[in-house]
Backbone as numpy.savetxt, mean C-alpha at the origin, in Angstrom:
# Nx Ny Nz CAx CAy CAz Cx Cy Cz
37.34 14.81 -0.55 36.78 13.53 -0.16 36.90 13.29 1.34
37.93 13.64 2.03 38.01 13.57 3.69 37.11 13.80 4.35
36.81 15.19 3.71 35.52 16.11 4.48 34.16 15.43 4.35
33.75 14.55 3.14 32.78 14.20 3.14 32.26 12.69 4.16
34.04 12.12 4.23 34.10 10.94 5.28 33.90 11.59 6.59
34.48 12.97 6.97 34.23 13.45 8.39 32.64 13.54 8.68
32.30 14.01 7.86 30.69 14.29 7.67 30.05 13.15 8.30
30.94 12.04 7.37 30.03 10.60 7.60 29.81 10.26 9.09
31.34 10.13 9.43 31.74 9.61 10.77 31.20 10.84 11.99
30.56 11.58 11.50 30.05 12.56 12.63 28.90 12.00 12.60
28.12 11.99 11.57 26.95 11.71 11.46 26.77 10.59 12.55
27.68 9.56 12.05 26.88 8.15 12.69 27.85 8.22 14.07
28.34 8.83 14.21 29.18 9.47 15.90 27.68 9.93 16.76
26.78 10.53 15.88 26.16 11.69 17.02 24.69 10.48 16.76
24.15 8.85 16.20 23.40 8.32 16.50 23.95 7.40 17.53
23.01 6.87 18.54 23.81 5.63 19.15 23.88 4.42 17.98
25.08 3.76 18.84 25.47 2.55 17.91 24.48 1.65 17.75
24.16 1.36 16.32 22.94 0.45 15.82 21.96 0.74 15.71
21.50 2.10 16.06 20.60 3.21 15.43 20.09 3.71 14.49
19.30 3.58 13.14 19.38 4.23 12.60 18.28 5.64 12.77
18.66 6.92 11.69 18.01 7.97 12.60 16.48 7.54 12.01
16.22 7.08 11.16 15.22 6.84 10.60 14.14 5.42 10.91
14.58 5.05 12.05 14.37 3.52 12.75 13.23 4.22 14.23
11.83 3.60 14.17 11.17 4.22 14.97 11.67 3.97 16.60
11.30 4.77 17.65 11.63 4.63 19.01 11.61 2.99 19.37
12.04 2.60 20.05 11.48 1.32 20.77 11.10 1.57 21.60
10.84 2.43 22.62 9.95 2.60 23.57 8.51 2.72 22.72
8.46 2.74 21.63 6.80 2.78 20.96 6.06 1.67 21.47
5.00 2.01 21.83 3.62 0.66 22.52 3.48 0.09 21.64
3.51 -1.41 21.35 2.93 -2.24 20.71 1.41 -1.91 20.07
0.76 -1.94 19.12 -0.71 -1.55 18.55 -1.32 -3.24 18.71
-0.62 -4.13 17.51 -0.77 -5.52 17.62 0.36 -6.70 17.88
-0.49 -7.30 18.06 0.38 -8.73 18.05 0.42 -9.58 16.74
1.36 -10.03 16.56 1.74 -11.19 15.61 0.55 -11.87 15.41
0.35 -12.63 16.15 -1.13 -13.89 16.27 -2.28 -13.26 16.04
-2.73 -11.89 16.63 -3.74 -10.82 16.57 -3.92 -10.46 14.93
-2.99 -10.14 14.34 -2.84 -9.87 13.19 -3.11 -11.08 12.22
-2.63 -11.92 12.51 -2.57 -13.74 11.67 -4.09 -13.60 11.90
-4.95 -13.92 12.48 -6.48 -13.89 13.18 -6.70 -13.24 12.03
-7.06 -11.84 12.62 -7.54 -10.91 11.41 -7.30 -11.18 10.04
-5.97 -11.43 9.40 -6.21 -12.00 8.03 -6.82 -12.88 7.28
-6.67 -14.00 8.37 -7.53 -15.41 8.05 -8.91 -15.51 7.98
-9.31 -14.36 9.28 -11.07 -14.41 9.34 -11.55 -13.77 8.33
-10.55 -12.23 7.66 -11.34 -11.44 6.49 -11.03 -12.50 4.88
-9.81 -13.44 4.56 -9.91 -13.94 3.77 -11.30 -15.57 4.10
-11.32 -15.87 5.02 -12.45 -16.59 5.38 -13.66 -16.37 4.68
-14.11 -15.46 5.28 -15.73 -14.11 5.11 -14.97 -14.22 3.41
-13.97 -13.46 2.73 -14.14 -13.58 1.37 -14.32 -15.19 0.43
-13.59 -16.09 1.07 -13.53 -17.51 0.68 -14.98 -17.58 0.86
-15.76 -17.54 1.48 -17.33 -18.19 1.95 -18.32 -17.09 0.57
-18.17 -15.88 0.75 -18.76 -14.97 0.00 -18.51 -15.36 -1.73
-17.53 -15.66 -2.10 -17.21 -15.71 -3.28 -17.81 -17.39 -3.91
-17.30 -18.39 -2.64 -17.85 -19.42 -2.50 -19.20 -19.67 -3.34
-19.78 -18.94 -2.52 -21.57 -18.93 -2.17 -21.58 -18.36 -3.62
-21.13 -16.87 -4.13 -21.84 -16.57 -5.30 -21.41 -17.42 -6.52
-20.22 -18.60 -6.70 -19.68 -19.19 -7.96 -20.95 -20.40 -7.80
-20.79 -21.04 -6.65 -22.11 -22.07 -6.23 -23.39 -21.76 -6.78
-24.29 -20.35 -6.56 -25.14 -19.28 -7.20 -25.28 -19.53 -8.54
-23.74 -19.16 -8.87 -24.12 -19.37 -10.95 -23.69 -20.32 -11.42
-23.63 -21.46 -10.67 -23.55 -22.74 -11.13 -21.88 -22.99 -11.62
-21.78 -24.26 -9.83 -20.79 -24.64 -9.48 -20.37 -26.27 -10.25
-21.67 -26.63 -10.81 -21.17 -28.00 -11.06 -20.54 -28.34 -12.28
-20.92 -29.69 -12.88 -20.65 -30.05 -14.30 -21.57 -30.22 -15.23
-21.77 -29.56 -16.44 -23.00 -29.59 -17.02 -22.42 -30.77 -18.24
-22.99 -30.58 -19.32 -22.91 -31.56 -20.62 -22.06 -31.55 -21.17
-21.68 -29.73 -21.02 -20.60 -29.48 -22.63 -18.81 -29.19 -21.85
-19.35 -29.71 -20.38 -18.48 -28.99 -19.19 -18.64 -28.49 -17.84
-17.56 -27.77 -17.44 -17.10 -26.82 -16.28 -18.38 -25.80 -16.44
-19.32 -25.78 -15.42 -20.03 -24.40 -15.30 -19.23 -23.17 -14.97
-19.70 -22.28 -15.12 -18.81 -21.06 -14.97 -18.44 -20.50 -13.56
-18.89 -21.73 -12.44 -18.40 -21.24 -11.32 -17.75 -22.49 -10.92
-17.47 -23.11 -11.44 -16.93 -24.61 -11.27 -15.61 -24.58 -10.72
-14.76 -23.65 -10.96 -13.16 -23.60 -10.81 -13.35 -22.95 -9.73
-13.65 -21.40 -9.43 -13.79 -20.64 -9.25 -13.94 -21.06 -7.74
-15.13 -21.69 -7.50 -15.66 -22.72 -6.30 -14.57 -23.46 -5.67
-13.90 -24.39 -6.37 -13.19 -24.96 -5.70 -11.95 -24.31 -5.21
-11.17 -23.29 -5.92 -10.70 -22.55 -5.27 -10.71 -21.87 -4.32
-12.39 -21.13 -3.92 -12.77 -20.95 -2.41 -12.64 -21.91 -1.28
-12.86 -22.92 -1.67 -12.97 -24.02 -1.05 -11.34 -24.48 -0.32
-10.54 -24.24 -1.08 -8.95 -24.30 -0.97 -8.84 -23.02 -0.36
-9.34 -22.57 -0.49 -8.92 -20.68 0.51 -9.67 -20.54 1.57
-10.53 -21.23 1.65 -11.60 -21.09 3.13 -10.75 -22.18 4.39
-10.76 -23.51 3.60 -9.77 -24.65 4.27 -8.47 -24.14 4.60
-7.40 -23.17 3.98 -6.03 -22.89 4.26 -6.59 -21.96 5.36
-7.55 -20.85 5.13 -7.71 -20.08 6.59 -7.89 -20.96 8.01
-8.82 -21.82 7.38 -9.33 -22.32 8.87 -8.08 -23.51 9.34
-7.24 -24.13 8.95 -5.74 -24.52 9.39 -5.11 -23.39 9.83
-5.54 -22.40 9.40 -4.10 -20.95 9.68 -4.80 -20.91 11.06
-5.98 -20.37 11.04 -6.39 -19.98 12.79 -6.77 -21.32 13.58
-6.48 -22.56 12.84 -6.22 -23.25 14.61 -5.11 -23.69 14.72
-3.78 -23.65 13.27 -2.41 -23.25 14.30 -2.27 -22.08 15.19
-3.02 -20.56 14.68 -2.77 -19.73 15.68 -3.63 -20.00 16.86
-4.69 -20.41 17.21 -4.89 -21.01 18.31 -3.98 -21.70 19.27
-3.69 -22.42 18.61 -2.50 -23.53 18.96 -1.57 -22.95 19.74
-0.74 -22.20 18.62 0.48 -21.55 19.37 0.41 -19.99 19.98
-0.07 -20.02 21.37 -0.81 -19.21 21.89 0.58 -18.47 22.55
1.35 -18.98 22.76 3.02 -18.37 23.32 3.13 -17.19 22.47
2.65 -17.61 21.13 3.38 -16.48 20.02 2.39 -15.16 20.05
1.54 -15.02 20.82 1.11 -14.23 21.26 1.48 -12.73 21.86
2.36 -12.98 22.49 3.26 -11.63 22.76 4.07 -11.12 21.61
4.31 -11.59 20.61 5.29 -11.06 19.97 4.66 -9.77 19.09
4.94 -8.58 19.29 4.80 -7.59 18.25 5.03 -7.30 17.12
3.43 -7.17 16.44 3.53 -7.23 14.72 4.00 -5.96 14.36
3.03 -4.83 14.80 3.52 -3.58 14.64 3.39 -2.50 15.93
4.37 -1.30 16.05 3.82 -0.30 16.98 3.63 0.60 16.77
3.28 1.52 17.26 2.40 2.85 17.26 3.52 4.04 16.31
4.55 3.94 16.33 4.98 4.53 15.80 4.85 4.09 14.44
5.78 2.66 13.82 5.72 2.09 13.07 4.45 2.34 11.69
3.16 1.79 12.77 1.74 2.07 12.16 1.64 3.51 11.58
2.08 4.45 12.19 2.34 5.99 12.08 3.07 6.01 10.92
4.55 5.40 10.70 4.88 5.60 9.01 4.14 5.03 8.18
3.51 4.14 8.24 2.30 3.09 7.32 1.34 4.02 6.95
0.52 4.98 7.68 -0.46 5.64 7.48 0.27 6.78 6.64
1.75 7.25 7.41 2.02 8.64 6.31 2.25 8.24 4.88
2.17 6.84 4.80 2.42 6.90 3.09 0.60 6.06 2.73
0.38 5.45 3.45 -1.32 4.86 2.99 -2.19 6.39 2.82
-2.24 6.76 3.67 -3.16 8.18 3.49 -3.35 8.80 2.45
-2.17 9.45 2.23 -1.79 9.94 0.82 -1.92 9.41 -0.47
-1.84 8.35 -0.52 -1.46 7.65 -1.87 -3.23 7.15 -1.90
-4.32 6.79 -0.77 -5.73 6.73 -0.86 -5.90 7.74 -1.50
-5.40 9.23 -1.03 -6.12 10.44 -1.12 -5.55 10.52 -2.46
-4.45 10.10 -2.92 -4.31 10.25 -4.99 -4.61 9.58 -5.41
-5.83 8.19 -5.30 -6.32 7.41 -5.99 -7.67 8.02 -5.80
-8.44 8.63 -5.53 -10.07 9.14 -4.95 -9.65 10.73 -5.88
-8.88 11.30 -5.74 -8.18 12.60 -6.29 -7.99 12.51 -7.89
-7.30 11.26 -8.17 -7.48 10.78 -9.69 -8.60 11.52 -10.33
-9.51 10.51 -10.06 -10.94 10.82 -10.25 -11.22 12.28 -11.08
-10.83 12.96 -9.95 -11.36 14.14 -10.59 -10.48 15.29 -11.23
-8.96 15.09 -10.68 -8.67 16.41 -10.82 -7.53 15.63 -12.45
-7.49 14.10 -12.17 -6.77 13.96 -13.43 -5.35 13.52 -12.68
-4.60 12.97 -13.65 -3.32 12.07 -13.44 -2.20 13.12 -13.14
-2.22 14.50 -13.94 -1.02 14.62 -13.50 -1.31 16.27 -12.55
-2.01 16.49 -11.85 -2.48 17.40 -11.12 -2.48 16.62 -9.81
-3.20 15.26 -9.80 -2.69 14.61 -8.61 -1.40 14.22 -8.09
-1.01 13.94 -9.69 0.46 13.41 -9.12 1.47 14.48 -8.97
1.16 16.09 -8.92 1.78 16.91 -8.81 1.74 17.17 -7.28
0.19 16.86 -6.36 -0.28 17.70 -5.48 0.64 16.04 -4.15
0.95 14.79 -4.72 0.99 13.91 -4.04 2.82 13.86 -4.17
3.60 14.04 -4.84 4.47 14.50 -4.80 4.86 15.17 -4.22
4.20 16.63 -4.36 5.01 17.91 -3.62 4.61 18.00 -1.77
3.38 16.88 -1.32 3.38 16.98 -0.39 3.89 15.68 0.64
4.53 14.76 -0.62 5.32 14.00 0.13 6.91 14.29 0.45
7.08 14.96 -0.58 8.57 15.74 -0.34 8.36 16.56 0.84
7.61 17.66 1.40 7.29 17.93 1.84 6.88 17.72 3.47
6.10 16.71 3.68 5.72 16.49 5.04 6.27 15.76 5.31
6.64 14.67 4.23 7.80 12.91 4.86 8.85 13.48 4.59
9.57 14.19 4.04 10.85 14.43 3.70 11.57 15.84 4.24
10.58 16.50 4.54 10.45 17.69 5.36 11.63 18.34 4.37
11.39 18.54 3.20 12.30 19.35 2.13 11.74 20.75 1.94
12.26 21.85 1.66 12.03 22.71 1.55 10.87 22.95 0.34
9.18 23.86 0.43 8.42 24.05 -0.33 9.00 24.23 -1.68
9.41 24.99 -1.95 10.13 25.71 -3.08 10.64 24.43 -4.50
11.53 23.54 -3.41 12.41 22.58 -4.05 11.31 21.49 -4.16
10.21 21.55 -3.09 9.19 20.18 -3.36 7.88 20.69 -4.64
7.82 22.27 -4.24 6.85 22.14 -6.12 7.63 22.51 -6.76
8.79 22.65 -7.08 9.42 22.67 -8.52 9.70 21.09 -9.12
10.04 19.87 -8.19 10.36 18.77 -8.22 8.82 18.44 -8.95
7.80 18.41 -7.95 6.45 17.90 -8.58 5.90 18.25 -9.98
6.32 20.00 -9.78 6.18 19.99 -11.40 6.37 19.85 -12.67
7.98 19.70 -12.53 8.68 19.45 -13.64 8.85 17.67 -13.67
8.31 16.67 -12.47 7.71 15.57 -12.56 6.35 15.08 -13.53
5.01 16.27 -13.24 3.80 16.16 -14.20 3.80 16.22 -15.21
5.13 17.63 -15.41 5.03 18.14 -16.85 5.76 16.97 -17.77
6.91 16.68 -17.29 7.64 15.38 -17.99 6.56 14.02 -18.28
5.85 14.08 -17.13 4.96 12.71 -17.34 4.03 12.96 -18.75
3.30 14.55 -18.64 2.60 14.70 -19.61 3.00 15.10 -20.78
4.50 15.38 -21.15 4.88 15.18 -21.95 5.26 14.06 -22.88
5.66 12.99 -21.94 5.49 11.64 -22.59 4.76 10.51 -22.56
3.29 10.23 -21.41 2.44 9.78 -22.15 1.24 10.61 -23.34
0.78 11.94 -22.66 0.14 12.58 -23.32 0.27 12.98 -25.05
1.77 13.28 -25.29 2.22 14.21 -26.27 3.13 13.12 -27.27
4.25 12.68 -26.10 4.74 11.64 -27.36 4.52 10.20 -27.48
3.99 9.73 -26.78 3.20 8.55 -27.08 1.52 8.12 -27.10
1.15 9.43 -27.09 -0.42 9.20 -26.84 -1.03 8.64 -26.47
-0.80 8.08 -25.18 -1.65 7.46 -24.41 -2.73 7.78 -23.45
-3.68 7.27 -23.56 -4.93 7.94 -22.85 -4.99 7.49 -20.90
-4.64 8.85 -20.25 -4.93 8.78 -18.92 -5.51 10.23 -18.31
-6.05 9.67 -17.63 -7.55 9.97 -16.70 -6.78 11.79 -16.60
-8.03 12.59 -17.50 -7.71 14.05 -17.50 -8.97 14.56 -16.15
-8.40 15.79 -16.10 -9.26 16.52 -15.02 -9.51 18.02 -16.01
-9.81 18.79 -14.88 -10.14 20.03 -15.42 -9.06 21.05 -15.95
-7.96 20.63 -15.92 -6.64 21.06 -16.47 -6.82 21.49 -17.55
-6.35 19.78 -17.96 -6.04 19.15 -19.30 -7.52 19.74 -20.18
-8.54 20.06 -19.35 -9.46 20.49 -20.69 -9.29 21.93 -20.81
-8.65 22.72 -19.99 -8.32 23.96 -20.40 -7.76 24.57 -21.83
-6.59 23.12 -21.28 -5.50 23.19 -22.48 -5.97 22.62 -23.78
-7.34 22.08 -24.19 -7.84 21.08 -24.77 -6.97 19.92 -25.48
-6.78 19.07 -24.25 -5.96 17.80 -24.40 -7.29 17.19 -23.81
């Protein structure tokens, strides 16, 4: 047990204090700002509040005889989501100080993408190759490139991950998920 405390205390000996090794540079450039970012959310839920708006209005927003038309709720809820945006961007107008403050930086954005990328590319991948061929190929290359683990140990991990998965929705509980060209080999 000593040895594994020496380990420790080396470890966090050889980061500076309050470091962690896994904590991006701070010299990283800012990408956005706080307020920059607030903007952008408000204007794309805006554009959706107005869009959704418009089509419940379309199939009939009002009150008919027997009731609520079928865009009746629906409507006024845009209406409550278009109004909360447009308060959100003229407090951020407002408080124009908060402007400097950094939402995210370049590095930061950089771990965001190493796990968004991937996990796009196993939802589009689904599709075709099937649930557990993706989730073999999205596994072994996250062990892999984010974890920088040795190949060997990252497809044996992925596989004996698929195979377990397809052992128990496929086999012992029969549940139906999205096959690829595998699974019809095997005719499952």
């Amino acid at each position: 047990m000593p040895e594994a405390e020496n380990g420790v205390a080396a470890a966090e000996s050889a980061a500076p204090a309050g470091h962690s090794p896994a904590a991006p540079e701070s010299e990283s450039p800012p990408i956005a700002t706080t307020r920059g970012a607030e903007v952008a959310v408000y204007a794309a839920l805006l554009a959706l509040a107005l869009l959704l708006g418009f089509d419940n209005w379309r199939s009939g927003a009002g009150w008919a005889k027997d009731g609520p038309q079928s865009g009746y709720f629906p409507f006024y809820l845009c209406v409550i989501l278009a109004g909360a945006c447009l308060f959100g961007l003229v407090v951020a107008y407002r408080h124009r100080r908060a402007a400097t403050t950094t939402f995210v930086t370049r590095d930061q954005l950089w771990r965001v993408m190493q796990v968004f990328v991937p996990t796009f590319l196993f939802c589009v991948l689904l599709q075709w190759l099937g649930l557990y061929v993706a989730s073999f190929l999205l596994i072994a290359g996250f062990m892999r490139v984010v974890g920088r683990i040795a190949w060997w140990k990252s497809l044996v991990t992925a596989l004996l991950f698929a195979v377990i998965m397809f052992a128990t929705f496929d086999l012992a509980f029969d549940v139906i998920m999205p096959k690829g060209p595998l699974e019809a080999i095997f005719g499952r």
